[in-house]
Structures are given as C-alpha cells and as structure tokens.
C-alpha positions in Angstrom: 0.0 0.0 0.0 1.6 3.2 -1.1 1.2 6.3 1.0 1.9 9.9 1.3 3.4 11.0 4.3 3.8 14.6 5.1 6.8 15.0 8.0 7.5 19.4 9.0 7.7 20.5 5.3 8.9 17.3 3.8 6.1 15.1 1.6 6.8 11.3 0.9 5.9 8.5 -1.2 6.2 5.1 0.7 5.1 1.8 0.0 3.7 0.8 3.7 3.6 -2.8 2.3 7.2 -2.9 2.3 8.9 -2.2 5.7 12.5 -2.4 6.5 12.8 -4.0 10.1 15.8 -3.3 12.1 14.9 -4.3 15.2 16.2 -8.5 16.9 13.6 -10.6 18.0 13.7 -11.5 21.6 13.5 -15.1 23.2 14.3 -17.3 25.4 16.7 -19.5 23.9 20.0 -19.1 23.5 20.5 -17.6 20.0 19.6 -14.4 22.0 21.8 -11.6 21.8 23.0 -10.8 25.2 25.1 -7.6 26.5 26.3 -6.4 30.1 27.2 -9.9 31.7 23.5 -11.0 31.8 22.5 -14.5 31.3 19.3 -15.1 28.7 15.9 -13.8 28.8 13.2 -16.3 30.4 10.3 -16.8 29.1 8.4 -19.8 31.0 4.7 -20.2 31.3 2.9 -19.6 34.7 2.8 -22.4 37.1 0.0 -22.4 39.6 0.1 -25.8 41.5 -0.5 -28.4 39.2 -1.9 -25.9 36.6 0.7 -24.9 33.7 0.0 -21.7 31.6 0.5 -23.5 28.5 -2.1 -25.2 26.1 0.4 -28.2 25.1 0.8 -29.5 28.8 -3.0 -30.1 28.3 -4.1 -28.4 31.3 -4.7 -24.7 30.0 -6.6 -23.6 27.0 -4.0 -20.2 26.7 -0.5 -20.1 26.6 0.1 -17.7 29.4 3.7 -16.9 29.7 6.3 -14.4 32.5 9.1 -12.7 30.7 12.3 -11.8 32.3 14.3 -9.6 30.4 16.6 -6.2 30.9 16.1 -3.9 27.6 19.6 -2.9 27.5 21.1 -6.1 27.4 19.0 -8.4 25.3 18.1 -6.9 22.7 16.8 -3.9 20.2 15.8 -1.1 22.7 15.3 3.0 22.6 16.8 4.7 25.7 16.6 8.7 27.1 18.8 10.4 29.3 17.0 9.3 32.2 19.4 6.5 31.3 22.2 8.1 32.9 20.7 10.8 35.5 20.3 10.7 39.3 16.7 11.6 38.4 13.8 10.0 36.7 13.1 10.1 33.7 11.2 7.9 31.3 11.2 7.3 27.6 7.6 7.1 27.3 7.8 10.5 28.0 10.4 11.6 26.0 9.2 10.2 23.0 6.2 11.5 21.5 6.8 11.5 17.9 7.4 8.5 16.1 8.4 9.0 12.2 11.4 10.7 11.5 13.6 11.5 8.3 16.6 9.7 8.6 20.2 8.7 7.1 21.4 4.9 7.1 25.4 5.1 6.8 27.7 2.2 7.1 30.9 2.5 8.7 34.3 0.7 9.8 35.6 1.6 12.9 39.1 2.6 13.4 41.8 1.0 15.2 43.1 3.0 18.1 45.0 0.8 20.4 43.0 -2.0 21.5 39.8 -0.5 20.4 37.4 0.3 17.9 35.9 3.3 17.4 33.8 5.4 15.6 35.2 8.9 14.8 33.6 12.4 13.9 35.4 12.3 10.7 33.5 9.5 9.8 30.5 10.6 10.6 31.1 13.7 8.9 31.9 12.5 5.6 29.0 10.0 5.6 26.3 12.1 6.1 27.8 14.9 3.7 26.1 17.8 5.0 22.4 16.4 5.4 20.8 17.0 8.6 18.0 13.9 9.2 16.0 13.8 12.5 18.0 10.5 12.7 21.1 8.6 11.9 21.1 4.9 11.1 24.6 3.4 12.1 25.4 -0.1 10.7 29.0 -1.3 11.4 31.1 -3.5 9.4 32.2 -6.4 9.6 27.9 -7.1 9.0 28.0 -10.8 9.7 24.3 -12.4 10.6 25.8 -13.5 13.8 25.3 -10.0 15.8 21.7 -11.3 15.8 22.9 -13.8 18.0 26.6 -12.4 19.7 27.3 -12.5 23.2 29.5 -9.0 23.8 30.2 -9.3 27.2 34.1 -8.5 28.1 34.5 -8.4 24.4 34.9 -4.5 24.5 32.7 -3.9 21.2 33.2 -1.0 19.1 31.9 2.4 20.1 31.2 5.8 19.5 33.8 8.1 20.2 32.8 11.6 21.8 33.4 14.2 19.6 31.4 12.2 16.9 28.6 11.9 19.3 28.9 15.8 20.2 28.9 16.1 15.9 25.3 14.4 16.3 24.0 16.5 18.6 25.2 20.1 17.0 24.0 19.3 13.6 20.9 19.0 15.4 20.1 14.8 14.7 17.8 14.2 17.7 17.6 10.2 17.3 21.1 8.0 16.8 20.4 4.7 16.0 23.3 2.1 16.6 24.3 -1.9 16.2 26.2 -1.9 19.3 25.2 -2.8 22.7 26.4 0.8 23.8 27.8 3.9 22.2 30.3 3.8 24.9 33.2 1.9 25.4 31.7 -1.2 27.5 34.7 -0.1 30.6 35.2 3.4 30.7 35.0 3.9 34.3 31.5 5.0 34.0 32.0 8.3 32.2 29.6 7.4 29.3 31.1 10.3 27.3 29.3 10.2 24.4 25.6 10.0 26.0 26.6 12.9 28.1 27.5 14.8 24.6 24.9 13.1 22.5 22.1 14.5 25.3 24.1 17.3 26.3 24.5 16.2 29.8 27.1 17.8 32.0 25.8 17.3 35.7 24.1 13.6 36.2 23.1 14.9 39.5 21.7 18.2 38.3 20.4 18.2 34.9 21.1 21.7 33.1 18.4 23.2 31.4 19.6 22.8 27.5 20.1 18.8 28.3 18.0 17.0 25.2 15.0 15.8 26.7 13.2 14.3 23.4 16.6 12.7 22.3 17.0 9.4 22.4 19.3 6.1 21.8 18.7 3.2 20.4 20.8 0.1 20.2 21.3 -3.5 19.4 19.8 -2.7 15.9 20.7 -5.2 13.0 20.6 -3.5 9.7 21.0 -6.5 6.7 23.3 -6.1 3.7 20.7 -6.1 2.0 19.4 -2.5 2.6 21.4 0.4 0.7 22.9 3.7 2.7 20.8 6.3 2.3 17.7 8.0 3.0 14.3 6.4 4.9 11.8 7.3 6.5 11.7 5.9 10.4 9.0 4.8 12.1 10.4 4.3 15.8 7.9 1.8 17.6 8.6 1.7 22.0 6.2 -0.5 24.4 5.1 2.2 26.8 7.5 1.4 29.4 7.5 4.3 32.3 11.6 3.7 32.3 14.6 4.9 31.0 14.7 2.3 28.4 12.3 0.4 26.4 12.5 -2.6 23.4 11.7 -1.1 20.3 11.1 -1.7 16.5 12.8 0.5 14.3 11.3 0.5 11.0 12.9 2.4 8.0 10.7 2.8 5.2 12.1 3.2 1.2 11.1 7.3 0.1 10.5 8.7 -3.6 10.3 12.3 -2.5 
C-alpha cells in the first residue's frame, strides 16, 4: 500500500507494504543476543500448583507466559537520558513523535589501540552535510551473527565523543546504533558520548539545555541487503515508564 506521508515540510511516497525491520527478535533461547554480563531472557509459562500456563501440557486452553528480560542487554531497545541521571526520567515521556527522516550510513571503525571506534570524521563525511532527524549506524564487519553475539568482556566498538557531540550540533535528535552501547563497555562510567549526544554535563543536576526528546537506540541489525541512504523511520517503544524500552525501528524506502 503506497502512501503519502507529510513530515515538518517534507512530503513522501512510501510503499507501507514494504517495511524495513531493524529491530532483533527476543526469546528465550540461547540464540539471543546478550550484552552487560546477563544471562538469557526467560520466558516460561505460569505455574499455579499443578496448573501450567500452557495449552500443550493439556491443562490450559491459553499459553500464558512471565518474561524476564533487561532492555539494555538483550536486545533492540530506545533509551533517554533518564538513562544516565540521578533523576527520573522515562522514555515514554520523551518520546512522543514517532516518524522521523533519517540517514542509514555504514561505517568501519578505526583502530586506536586495543579499540574500535567510531570517529567524527567519519561521521562527517558520511552524512555529507544532510541533517536527518535520525542517523542509522550499521558497522562493518555485517556478519548475521550479531543477531545472536554475546558482547560481554569483548569490549565492542563504540562511539567516540566528539562524533557523538557532531550528532547533537548538527541537530540529529535520534542516533540509531548496532552496538550494545555507544560507549566503550569499561570506561570507568563516564559514558562520554551519552553525556555529549544528550548534552549532559551534571548527572546529578540536569542543566536546562540537556535533550530531553533525544533518544538512543541500540542493538539494531541492519541487513546487507538494505542500501545507505535516506528512509523514513517509524520508531515503535512499548510504553514502558523507564529509562529504556524494546523497540522496533522500521525504515521505510522514500521517492520524494
């Protein structure tokens, strides 16, 4: 079903028939991707006595299932800063808009001692002077088996400060990212690039220009497939009242 979409003063033609998911599905298994030293999500019908919440033990007629998760480790999920303040903040809040104009860029970090990292030079030169609600970061190496990688004390790739601060002056409010964290995953807990992404320089007491309606999202898996360019997003959140939330990015192909 093709649609036009009007976004400020931006019109679109999409084909809604034909969405670009860049979100991981969650289970319980272990082909789940898993970040921060967490063990796999459970999900494990309800037991009530002898009574089992699922209809193939023959004793319910629903399946009726708990899930244990943590959105930051285990899988796609959209943050705010409440992630990294002393005070409360959630991203059902923050986030009240849900289609943006974005860029999807691919990039290969650089070497810089032991790590990897993703420079403002980079970012720079892939986005050649566009200025999209949101950026769309796929990493290379691309291999299929992110869907299912375990990144604890593996010290993934990240996003280095200055890049992140890039992001925020140009004015992108939504950074979109295949790695468990934008930050290195020990850096003492100075999350550098959060603070400059949302503008954050006192965890304990927020300043007035911090971004409020920005947001992060990460553990996204972007196939080969799909070219760099431009999209439309769609940004789907479960209304969680938390800093974090699973999502499911969608990018949608434009003919503007």
């Amino acid at each position: 079903m093709k649609a036009t979409i009007t976004h400020n003063t931006q019109t679109f033609q999409v084909d809604l028939s034909e969405p670009i998911d860049i979100s991981m599905p969650l289970s319980g298994t272990d082909a789940n991707p898993i970040a921060w030293y967490l063990e796999k999500p459970q999900i494990e019908p309800v037991r009530a006595g002898d009574w089992i919440g699922k209809v193939s033990e023959g004793k319910s007629s629903t399946n009726f299932n708990n899930i244990a998760f943590n959105p930051h480790g285990h899988g796609t999920h959209t943050e705010c800063l409440g992630h990294i303040t002393r005070n409360f903040y959630s991203v059902n809040q923050a986030l009240k808009q849900f289609f943006f104009t974005a860029e999807l860029i691919t990039l290969k970090p650089y070497e810089q001692g032991d790590d990897l990292v993703i420079t403002k030079i980079q970012i720079m030169a892939a986005l050649e002077g566009k200025t999209p609600d949101a950026i769309v970061i796929r990493t290379l190496p691309n291999e299929n088996e992110k869907l299912s990688r375990k990144y604890s004390h593996t010290n993934p790739a990240y996003l280095d400060q200055a890049a992140a601060a890039y992001i925020r002056e140009v004015g992108i409010r939504h950074l979109l990212i295949d790695l468990p964290s934008v930050d290195k995953e020990h850096d003492e807990g100075k999350l550098r690039a959060h603070k400059a992404f949302w503008n954050v320089t006192d965890v304990n007491n927020l300043n007035a220009d911090a971004r409020h309606d920005a947001t992060i999202t990460e553990l996204i898996f972007v196939p080969d497939s799909v070219k760099d360019g431009s999209y439309l997003l769609n940004l789907q959140i479960a209304s969680f009242e938390n800093d974090a939330t699973p999502s499911k990015p969608i990018l949608y192909a434009t003919n503007q």
